[in-house]
ZANU-431269 format. One line per field, with one value per residue (C-alpha): x, y, z. Coordinates in Angstrom, 1 decimal, decimal comma. Example, Ala and Ser with C-alpha at 12.3 -4.5 7.8 and 13.67 -1.06 7.14 Angstrom:
2
X	12,3 / 13,7
Y	-4,5 / -1,1
Z	7,8 / 7,1
% end
This chain:
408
X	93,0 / 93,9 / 93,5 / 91,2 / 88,9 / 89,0 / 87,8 / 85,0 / 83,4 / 84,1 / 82,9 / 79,7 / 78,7 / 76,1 / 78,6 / 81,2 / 78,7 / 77,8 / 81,9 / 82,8 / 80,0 / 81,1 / 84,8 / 83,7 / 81,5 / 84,1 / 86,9 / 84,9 / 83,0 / 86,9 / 87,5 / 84,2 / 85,8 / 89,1 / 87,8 / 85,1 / 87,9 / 90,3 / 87,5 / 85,6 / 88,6 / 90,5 / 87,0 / 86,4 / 90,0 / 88,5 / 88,5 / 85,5 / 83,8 / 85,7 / 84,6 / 81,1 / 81,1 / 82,8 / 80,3 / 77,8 / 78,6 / 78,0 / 75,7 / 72,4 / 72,1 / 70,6 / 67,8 / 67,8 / 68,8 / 65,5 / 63,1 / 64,5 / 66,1 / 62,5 / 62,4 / 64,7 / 62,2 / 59,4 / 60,8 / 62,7 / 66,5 / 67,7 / 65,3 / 66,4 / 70,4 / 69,8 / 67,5 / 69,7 / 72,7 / 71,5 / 69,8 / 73,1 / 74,7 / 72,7 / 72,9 / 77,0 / 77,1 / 75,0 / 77,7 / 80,6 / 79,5 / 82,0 / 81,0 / 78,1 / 77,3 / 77,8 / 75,0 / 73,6 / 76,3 / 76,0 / 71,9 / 72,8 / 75,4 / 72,6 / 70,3 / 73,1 / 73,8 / 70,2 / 69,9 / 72,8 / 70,6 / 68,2 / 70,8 / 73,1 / 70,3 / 69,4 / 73,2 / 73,5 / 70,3 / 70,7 / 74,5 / 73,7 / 71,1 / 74,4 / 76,6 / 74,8 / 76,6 / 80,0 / 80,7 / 79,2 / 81,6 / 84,5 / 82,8 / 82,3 / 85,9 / 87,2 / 84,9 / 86,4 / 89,9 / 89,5 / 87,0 / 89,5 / 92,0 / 89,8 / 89,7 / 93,1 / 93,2 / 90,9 / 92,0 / 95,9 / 94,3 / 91,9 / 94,7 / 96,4 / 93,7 / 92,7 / 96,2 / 96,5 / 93,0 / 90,3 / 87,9 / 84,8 / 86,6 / 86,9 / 83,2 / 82,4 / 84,1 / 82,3 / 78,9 / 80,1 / 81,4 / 77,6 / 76,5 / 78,4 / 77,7 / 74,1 / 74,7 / 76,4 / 73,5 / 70,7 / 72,6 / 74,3 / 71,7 / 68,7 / 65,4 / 63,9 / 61,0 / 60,6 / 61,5 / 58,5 / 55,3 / 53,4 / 53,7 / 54,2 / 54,3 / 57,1 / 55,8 / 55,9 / 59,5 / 60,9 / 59,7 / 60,5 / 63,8 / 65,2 / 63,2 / 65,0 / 68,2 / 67,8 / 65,5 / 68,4 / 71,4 / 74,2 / 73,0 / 72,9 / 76,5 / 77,6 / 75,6 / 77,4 / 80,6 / 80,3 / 78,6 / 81,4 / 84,2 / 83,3 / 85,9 / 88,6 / 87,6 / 88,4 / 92,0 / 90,6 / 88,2 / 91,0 / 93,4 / 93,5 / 93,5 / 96,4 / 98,2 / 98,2 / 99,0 / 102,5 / 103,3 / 102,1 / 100,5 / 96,8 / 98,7 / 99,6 / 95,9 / 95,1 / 98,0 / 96,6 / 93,3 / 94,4 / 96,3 / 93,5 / 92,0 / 95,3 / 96,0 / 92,4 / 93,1 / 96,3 / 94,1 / 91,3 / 93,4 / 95,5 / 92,2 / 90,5 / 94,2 / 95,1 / 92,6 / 90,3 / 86,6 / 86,0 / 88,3 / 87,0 / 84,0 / 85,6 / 88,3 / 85,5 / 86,1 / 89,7 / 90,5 / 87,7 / 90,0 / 93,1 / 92,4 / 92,2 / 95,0 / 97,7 / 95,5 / 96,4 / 100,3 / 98,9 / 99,2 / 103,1 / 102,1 / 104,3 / 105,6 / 104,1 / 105,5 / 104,5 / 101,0 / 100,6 / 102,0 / 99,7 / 96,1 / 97,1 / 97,4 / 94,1 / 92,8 / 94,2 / 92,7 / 89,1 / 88,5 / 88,8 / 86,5 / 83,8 / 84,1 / 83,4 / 80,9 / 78,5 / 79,1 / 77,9 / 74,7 / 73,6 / 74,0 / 71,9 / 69,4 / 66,0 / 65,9 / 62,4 / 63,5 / 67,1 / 66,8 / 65,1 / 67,9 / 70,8 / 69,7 / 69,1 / 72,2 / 74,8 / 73,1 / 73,7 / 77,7 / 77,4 / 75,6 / 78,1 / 80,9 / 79,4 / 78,8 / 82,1 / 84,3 / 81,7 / 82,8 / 86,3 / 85,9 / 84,9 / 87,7 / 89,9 / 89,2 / 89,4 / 92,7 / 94,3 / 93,7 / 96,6 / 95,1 / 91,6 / 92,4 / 94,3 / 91,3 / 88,5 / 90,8 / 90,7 / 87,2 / 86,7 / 89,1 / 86,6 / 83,2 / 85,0 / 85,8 / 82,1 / 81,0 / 83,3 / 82,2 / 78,7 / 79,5 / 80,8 / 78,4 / 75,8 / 77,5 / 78,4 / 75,6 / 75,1 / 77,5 / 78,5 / 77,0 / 73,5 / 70,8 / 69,8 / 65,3 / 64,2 / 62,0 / 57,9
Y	8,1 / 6,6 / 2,5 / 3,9 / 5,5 / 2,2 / -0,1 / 2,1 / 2,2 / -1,7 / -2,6 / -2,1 / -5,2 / -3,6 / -1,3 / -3,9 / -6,1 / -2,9 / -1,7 / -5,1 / -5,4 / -2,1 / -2,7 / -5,7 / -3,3 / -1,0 / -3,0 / -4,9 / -1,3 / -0,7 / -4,3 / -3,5 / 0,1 / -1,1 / -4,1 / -1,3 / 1,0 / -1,4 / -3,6 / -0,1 / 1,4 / -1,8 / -2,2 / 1,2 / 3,1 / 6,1 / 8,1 / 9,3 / 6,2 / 5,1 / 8,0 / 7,8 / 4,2 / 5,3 / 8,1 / 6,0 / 4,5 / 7,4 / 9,5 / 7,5 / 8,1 / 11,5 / 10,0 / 7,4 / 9,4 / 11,8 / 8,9 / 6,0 / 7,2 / 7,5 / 3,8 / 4,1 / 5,6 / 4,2 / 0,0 / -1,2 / -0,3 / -3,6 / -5,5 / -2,6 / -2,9 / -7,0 / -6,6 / -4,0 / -5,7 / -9,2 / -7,5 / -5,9 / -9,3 / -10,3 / -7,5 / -7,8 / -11,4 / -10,8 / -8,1 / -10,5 / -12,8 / -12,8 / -10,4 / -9,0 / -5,9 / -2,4 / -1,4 / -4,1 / -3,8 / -0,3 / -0,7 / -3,2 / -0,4 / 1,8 / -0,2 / -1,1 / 2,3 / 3,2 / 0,5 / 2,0 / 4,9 / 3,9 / 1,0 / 4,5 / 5,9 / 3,5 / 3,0 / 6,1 / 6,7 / 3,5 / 4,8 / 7,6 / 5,0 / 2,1 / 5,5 / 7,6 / 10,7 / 11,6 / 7,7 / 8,6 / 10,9 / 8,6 / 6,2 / 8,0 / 8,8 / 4,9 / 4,3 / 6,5 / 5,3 / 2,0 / 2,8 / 4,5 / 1,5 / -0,7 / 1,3 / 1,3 / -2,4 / -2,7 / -0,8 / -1,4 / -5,0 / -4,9 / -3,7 / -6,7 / -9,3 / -7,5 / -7,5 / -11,2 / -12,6 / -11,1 / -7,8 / -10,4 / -12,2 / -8,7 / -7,7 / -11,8 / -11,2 / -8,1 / -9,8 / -12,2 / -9,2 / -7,9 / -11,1 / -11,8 / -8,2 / -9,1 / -12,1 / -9,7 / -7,3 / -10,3 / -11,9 / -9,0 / -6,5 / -6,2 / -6,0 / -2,3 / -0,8 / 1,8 / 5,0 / 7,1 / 7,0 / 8,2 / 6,4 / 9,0 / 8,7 / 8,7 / 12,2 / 13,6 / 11,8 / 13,9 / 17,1 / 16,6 / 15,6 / 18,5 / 20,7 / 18,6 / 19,7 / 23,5 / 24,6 / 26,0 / 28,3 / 26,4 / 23,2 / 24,6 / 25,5 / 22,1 / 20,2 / 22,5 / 21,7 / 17,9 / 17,8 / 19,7 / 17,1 / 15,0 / 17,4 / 15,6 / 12,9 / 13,0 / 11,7 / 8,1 / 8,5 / 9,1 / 7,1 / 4,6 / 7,2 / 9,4 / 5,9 / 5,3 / 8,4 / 8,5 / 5,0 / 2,4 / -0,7 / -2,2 / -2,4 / 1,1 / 2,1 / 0,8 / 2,4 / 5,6 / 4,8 / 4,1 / 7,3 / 9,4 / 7,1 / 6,4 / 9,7 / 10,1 / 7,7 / 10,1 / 12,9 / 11,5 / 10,3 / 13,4 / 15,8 / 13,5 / 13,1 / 16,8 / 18,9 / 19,9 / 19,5 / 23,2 / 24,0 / 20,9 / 23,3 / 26,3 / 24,4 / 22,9 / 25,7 / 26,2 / 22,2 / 22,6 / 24,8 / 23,4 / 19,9 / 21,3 / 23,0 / 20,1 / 18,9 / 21,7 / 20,8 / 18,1 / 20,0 / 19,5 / 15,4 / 14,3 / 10,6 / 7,9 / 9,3 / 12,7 / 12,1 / 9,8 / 12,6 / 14,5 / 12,5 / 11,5 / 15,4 / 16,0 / 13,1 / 14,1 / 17,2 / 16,6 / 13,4 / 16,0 / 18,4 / 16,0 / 14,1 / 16,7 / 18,4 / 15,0 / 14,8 / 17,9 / 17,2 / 13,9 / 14,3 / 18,0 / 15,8 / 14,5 / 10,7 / 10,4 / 12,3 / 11,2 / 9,1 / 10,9 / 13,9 / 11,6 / 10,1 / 13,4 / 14,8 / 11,7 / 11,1 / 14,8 / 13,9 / 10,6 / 12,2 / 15,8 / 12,8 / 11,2 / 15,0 / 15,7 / 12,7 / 12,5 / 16,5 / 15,3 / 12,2 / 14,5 / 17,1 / 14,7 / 13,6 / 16,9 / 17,5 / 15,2 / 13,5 / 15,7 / 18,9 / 17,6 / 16,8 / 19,9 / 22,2 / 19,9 / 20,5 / 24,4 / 24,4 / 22,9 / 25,7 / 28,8 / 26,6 / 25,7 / 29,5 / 30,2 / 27,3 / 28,1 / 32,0 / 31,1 / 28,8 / 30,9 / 33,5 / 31,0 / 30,0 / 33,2 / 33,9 / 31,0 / 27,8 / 25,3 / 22,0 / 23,5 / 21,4 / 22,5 / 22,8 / 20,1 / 20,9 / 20,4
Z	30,1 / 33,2 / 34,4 / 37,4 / 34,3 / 32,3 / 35,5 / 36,0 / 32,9 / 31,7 / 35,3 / 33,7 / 31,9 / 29,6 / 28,3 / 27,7 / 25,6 / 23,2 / 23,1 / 21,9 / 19,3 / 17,7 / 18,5 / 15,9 / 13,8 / 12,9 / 12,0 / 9,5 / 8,0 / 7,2 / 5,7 / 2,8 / 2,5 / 1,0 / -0,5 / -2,0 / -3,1 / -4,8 / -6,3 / -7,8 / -8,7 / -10,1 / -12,6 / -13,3 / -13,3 / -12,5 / -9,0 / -9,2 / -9,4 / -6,3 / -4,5 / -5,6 / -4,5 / -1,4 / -1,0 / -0,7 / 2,5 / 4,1 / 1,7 / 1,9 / 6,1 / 5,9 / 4,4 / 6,9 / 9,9 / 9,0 / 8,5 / 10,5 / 13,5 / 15,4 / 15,5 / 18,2 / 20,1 / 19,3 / 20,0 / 22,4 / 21,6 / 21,7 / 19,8 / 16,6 / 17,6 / 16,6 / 13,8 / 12,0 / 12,4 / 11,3 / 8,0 / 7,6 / 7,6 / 4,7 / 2,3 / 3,2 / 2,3 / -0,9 / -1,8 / -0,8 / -3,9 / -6,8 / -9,8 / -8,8 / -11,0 / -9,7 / -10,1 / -7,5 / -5,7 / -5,2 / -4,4 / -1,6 / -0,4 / -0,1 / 1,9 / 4,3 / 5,3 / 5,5 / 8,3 / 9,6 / 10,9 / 13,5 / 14,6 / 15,5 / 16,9 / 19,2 / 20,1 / 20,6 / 23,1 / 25,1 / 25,7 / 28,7 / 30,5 / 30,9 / 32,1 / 34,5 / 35,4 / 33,9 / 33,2 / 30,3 / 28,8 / 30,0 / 28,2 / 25,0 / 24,9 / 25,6 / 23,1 / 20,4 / 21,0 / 20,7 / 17,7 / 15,9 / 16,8 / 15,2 / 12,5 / 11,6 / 12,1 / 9,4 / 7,1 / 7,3 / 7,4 / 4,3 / 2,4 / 3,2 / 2,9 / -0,5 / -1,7 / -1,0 / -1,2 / -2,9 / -2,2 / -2,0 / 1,2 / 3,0 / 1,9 / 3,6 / 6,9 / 7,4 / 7,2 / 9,7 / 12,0 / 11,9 / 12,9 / 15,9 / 17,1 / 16,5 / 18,7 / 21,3 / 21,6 / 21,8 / 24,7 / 26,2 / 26,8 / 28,8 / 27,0 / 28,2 / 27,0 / 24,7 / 25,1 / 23,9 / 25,5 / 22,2 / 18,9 / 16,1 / 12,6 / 10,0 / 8,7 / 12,3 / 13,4 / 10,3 / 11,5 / 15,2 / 14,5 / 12,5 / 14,8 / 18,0 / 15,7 / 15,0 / 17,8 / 19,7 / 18,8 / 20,4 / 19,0 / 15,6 / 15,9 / 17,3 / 13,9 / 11,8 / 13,0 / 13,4 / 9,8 / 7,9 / 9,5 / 6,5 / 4,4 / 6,6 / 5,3 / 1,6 / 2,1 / 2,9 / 0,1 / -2,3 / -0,8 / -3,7 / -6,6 / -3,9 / -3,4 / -7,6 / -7,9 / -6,0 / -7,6 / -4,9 / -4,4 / -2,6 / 0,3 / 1,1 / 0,5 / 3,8 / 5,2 / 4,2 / 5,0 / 8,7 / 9,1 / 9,7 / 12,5 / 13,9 / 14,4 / 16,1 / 18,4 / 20,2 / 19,2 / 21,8 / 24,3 / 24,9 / 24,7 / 27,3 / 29,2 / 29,2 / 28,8 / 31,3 / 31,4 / 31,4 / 28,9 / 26,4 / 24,8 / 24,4 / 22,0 / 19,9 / 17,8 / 17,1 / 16,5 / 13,6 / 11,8 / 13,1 / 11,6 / 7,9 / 8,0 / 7,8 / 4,3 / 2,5 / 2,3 / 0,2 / -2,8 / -2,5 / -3,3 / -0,4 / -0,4 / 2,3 / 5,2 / 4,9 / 3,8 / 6,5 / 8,9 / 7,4 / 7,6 / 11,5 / 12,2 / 11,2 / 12,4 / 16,0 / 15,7 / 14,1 / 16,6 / 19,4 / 18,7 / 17,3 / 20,6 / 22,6 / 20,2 / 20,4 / 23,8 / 24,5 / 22,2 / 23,4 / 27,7 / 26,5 / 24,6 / 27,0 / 26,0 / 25,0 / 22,0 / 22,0 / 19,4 / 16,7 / 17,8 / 17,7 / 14,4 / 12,8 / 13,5 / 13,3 / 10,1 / 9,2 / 10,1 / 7,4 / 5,0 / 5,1 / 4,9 / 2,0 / 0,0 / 0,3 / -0,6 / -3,8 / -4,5 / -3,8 / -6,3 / -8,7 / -8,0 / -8,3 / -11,9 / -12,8 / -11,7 / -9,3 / -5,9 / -4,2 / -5,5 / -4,5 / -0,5 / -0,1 / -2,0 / 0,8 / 4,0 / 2,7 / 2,5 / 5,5 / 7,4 / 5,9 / 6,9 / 10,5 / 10,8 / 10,2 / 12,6 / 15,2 / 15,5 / 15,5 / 18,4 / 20,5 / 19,8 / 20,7 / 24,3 / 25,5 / 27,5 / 28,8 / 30,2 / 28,6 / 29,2 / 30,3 / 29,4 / 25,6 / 25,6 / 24,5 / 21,3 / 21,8
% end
C-alpha cells in the first residue's frame, strides 16, 4: 500500500466518514468479545459455555443476513446504517449493566447481531457508489488493514481494561462506540434514495437472495470459501480456555485474541503490496488451505510466543484470500440487488464463524482447547481443498473478474 493509494481514496470524504465509524465499530465489537469471554467464562468455568456465548456473536446473522439484508435495498442506506447502529447502542448498554443473567444477556446478544445484518448490508452496497472504478478495491483493502488494526487494539485493550476494571465497562464503551458511529453516518453521508425500484417482501428477499448467492458456479465457490474461514477462527474463540490452559492471566487473552488480526493486517498489506491484480484470484485458493495449516501445530500446546506466531500466520493468510474473494463478489454483484447478495453471503461468513467456534467450544470440553484449534484448522484445510478445486473449476472458462449474471 503506497501514500499515493491512501490520498486517493481518503480524498473522498464520504469514504472517510464510513472508515472512521467502523474503524470505531470494530475496536469496540473486540472490547464486548473479551469482556464476553472472561465474564462467561469467569461465571461458568467451562469453555464451552464461553464458546457458545462467543458463538453467538456471530451465529444469529444467517438468520439475519437471509431476512434482513433486503432492507438495504429497499430504504435508503443511510437512514438503516443510523438506525442499526443507535439500536445497537441500546441493547450494548442494557448488557453493560452489572449482573444481568445469562440468559438475558445472551438474548440481547442475539438481537445485536441480528441488527448487525442489514447495517452490513447496506455498508457493504453503499461502498462501490463512494469508489467508482478500482478505488474501490484500494479502498476495501485500506479498509481491512486498518480494520484488523483496530481489532487488535481492542482486544489486546479489553484484556487490559477487563483485567483492571470490570467486563461491564468494556461491554459500556462499546455502546458508546455505536453511538458515535451512528453520529458519523447521520452527519457524514448523503441521504440517497433507495436502491430498489420494486418493494418486495420478506418471503421474496429470502428467496432472491440465496438465489443472487448460488445462481452461478464461480460465486458458489467464492461463498464456500469465505464461509468455511470461520474454522480460523476458533483460536480467538478459545483463547481464554487456551490462555487457562497454559497457565495465564485475563491479560494475555487479548493478546491471543489480537494475534489473529494482527497478523491479517501484514497479511493484507503485502497481498495488496506484492501481488499483482491478475494473479490476486487465482491464489484465492491456495491461501484457503494455507491458513489452516499453521493451527494444526497447536496440538504441540506451544507457550505465548508460539501460539501467537501461530494465530498471526493464519491470520496473514486467511485475510488475503477473503479480501480478494469479497472483492471479487461485490464489484460482480448489480447494486439493485447488492444488498440482499452482500447480506446473504457476509451473513453466511458470520454465521459459518459462529458454527464453528460453538463445534470448537464443544471440542474443547471434550478434550482440550489445543487439541480442539488444531482438529478446526485441519478441517478447514480438507473443506478449503474442496472449495479451492471447485473454484478453479468454475473460472477456467471464463476470466476472472467478469461480471457474475445477476439472478432474475
Amino acid at each position: 500500500m503506497t501514500d499515493r493509494t491512501l490520498r486517493q481514496v481518503f480524498a473522498v470524504r464520504e469514504y472517510r466518514t464510513v472508515w472512521l465509524a467502523d474503524l470505531l465499530s470494530v475496536a469496540g465489537d473486540q472490547l464486548a468479545r473479551v469482556a464476553l469471554a472472561v465474564l462467561v467464562y469467569g461465571r461458568t468455568g467451562s469453555a464451552a459455555w464461553a464458546a457458545a456465548t462467543y458463538a453467538l456473536t456471530f451465529l444469529p446473522a444467517i438468520v439475519g443476513g437471509v431476512l434482513l439484508s433486503g432492507v438495504a435495498d429497499r430504504f435508503p442506506r443511510r437512514e438503516v446504517l443510523v438506525v442499526t447502529d443507535v439500536a445497537r447502542a441500546a441493547l450494548v448498554g442494557v448488557m453493560a449493566v452489572p449482573q444481568v443473567p445469562l440468559p438475558v444477556l445472551c438474548g440481547l446478544l442475539v438481537l445485536v447481531v441480528l441488527l448487525g445484518a442489514p447495517h452490513t448490508a447496506a455498508r457493504g452496497a453503499l461502498l462501490p457508489d463512494l469508489l467508482p472504478g478500482d478505488l474501490y478495491e484500494r479502498g476495501l483493502a485500506v479498509a481491512q488493514i486498518t480494520g484488523q488494526t483496530a481489532q487488535v487494539v481492542g482486544f489486546a485493550a479489553g484484556g487490559l481494561l477487563v483485567a483492571a476494571v470490570s467486563p461491564s465497562a468494556a461491554l459500556a464503551l462499546n455502546a458508546v462506540t455505536f453511538l458515535v458511529a451512528g453520529a458519523l453516518f447521520r452527519f457524514g453521508l448523503a441521504r440517497r434514495p433507495r436502491a430498489d425500484g420494486t418493494p418486495r417482501t420478506g418471503a421474496r428477499d429470502l428467496l432472491a437472495g440465496i438465489t443472487d448467492v448460488v445462481a452461478d458456479p464461480r460465486r458458489r465457490a467464492l461463498v464456500l470459501l469465505v464461509w468455511m474461514v470461520g474454522l480460523y477462527v476458533v483460536p480467538e474463540a478459545l483463547a481464554a480456555p487456551y490462555a487457562a490452559q497454559i497457565g495465564a492471566g485475563p491479560a494475555v487473552v487479548g493478546l491471543l485474541m489480537a494475534a489473529d488480526p494482527l497478523g491479517s493486517v501484514l497479511g493484507a498489506w503485502l497481498f495488496v503490496r506484492f501481488v499483482s491484480p491478475a494473479r490476486r484470484a487465482r491464489l484465492i485458493g491456495v491461501l484457503a488451505v494455507a491458513a489452516g495449516v499453521p493451527l494444526l501445530f497447536t496440538v504441540l500446546v506451544p507457550g505465548v510466543p508460539v501460539a501467537l506466531l501461530l494465530f498471526g500466520v493464519s491470520g496473514m493468510a486467511s485475510t488475503a484470500y477473503v479480501m480478494q474473494a469479497q472483492a471479487s463478489f461485490v464489484r460482480a454483484t448489480p447494486t439493485a440487488i447488492r444488498g440482499r447478495a452482500i447480506g446473504v453471503a457476509a451473513s453466511g461468513i458470520v454465521a459459518g464463524q459462529g458454527v464453528a467456534v460453538l463445534a470448537g467450544g464443544l471440542l474443547a470440553d471434550l478434550w482440550t482447547p489445543s487439541t480442539a484449534i488444531a482438529v478446526c484448522g485441519a478441517a478447514g484445510v480438507a473443506i478449503a481443498l474442496g472449495g479451492a478445486l471447485a473454484w478453479r473449476s468454475a473460472s477456467a472458462d471464463d476470466h476472472v473478474g467478469r461480471p457474475l449474471p445477476a439472478a432474475a
